[in-house]
N, C-alpha and C positions, 0 to 999 in steps of 0.2 A: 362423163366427168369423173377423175380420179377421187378415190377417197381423200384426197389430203384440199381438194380445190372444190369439193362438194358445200352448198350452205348448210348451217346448222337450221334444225327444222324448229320450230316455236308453236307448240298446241296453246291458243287463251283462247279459256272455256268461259263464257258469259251465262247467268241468270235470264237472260234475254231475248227478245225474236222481235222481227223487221216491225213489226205490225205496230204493238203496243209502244215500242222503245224505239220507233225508227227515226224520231228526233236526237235523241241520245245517243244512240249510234253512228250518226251525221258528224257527231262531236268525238266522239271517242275513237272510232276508226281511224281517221285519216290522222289523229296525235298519237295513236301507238303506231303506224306506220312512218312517220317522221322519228319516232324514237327509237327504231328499229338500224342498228347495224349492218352496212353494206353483207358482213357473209353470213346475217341469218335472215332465214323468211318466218315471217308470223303471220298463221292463218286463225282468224277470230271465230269458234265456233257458237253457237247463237240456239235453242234448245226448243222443239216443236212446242210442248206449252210452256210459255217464261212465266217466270215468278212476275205476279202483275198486283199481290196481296201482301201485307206486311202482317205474319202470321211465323208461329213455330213450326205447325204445319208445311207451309209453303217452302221453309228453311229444309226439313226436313226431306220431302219431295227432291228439290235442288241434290241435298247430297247424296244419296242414291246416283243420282248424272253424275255429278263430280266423279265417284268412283270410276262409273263406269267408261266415263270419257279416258279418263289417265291409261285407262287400259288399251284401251282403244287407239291412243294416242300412240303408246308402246308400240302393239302392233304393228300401228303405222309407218314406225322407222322416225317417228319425231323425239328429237333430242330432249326434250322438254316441257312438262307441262305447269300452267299455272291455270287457278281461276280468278276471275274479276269480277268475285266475291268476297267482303271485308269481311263477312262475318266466317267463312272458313270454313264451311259446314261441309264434313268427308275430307277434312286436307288431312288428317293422321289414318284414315283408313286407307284415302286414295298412295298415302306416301308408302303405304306397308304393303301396296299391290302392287306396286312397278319397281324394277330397277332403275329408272330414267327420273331425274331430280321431279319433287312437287312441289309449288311455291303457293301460296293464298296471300292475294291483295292485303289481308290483314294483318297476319305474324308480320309478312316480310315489310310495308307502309310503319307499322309501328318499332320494328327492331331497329329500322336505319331513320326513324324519327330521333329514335333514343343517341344519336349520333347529331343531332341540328338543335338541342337545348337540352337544359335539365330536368326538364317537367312538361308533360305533355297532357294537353286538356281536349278528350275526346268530343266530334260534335255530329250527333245521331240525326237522319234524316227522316227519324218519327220515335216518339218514346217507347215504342212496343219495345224496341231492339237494346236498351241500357241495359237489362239483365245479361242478352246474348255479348254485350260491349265489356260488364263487368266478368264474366268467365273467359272471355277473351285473355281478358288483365293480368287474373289470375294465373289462367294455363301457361301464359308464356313468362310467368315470374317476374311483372313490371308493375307489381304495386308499387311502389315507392318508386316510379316514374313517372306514375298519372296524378297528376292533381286533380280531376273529375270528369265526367260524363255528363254530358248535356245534348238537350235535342230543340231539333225542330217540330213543330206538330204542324206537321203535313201528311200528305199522302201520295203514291208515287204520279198518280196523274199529272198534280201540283208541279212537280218536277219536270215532266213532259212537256206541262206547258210554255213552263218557264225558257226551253231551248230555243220556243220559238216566237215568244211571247216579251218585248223589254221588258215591259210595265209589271208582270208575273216576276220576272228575274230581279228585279229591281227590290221589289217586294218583300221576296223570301229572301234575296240579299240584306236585307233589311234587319229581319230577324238572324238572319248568320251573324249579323256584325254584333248585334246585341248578345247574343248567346255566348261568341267568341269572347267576348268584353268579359262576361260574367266569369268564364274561367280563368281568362289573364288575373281578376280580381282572384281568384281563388291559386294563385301561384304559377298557371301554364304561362309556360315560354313559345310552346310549338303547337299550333293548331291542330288535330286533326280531322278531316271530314272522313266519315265514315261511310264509304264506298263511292265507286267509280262514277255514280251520279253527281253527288256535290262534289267530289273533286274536279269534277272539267267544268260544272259550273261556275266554283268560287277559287279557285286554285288552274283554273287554267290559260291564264296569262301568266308570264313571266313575273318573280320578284311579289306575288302574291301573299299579304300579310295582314296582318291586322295589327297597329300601333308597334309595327318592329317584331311581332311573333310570326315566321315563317306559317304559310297555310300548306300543307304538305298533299300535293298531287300525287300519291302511291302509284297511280295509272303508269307515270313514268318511271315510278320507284322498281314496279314489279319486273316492266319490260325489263329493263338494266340488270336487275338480278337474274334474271332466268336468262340470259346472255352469261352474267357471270358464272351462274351454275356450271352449267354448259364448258366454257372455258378451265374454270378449275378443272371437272374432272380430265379435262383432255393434257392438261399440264401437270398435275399428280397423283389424279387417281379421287380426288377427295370427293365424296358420296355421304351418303344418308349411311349413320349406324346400324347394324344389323344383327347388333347383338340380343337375346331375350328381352330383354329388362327395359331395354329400347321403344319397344312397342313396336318397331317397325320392322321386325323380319317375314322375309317374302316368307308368300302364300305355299303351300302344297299342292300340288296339279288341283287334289280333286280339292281343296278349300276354295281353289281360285275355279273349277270348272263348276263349282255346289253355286259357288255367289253368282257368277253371270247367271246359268240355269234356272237358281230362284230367291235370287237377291233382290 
């Protein structure tokens, strides 16, 4: 197949594996594969131990893979990498190791939320994660576009359940709706659930809202941008800065050979 008629390649790196998450993935697979563009393929990578604990720890763990996946990803001749991870954990180191675009479920769900109302009212899938939701906020300069952080107190099993479970689903739907209420009263216009879990739970039917506030599916947000990445650069050129200041200029052989080796 000529280079001009070849698919663009799509790396989405998940927190995830078959076992503990293979409800959720029942869900999520086959809607990023419908959101997927006839000339790109998207292969879902899924990680030997998934994050199965809501901990900084386990955040941290995660980003290490992140890195290392984007790399990997390079390697492999894929046009693009993202993870389908809200909280972004390694998406500015992963972006400063590859020449090839890196997107996280989180910046990129919340920059083009900021595009669907004036105020957006975060909604966490356990309260460990408000602090990680509030550096979020900060780092991509959208205070004064959040009206708050709110959570549900659950845990991920809770969520698993619920894929396959109505009565479970209905339940913690239950508390989405309540929670969601609470930040409309506190000024949000745009929902948003805080990773790829509650968004295919509560946001993944069509026209998905709460009292007229869009509920923002990022799942599909991400697919779509990492197509447009993709796209840009091939029409003119446009990439990730690379100037010092940046933060983001590539690695030096041996910085990038020191980090695989003993990163």
């Amino acid at each position: 197949m000529s280079e001009s008629k070849r698919k663009f390649r799509i790396w989405a790196q998940g927190a995830t594996g078959q076992g503990p998450h293979k409800h959720y993935l029942s869900s999520l697979l086959p809607h990023m594969q419908k959101c997927v563009d006839p000339d790109f393929d998207l292969t879902f990578h899924t990680i030997a131990t998934p994050v199965t604990t809501v901990h900084a720890l386990s955040e941290f763990r995660f980003s290490r893979e992140v890195i290392r996946s984007a790399i990997a990803a390079e390697k492999d001749g894929c046009d693009v990498f993202f993870m389908n991870h809200f909280q972004d954990v390694g998406l500015y180191e992963a972006r400063a190791a590859v020449s090839i675009p890196v997107l996280g479920l989180g910046e990129t769900t919340l920059l083009h939320a900021c595009m669907m109302g004036r105020k957006l009212g975060l909604l966490a899938i356990n309260p460990a994660f408000i602090p990680a939701h509030f550096d979020q906020v900060t780092r991509y300069g959208l205070q004064q576009r959040v009206s708050g952080i709110r959570a549900i107190d659950a845990n991920i099993s809770d969520y698993m359940e619920a894929f396959t479970s109505p009565e479970k689903k209905a339940a913690l739907n239950e508390v989405f709706e309540r929670e969601a209420r609470r930040l409309l009263d506190d000024g949000a216009d745009v929902i948003v659930p805080t990773g790829g879990i509650p968004m295919m739970l509560f946001a993944g039917e069509a026209g998905a809202n709460i009292d007229g506030a869009p509920i923002v599916n990022g799942v599909t947000i991400v697919v779509k941008a990492a197509e447009m990445a993709v796209k840009l650069r091939t029409l003119g050129g446009i990439g990730t800065s690379r100037v010092a200041q940046s933060g983001f200029a590539l690695p030096s052989e041996q910085t990038l050979r020191e980090f695989l080796q003993h990163g």
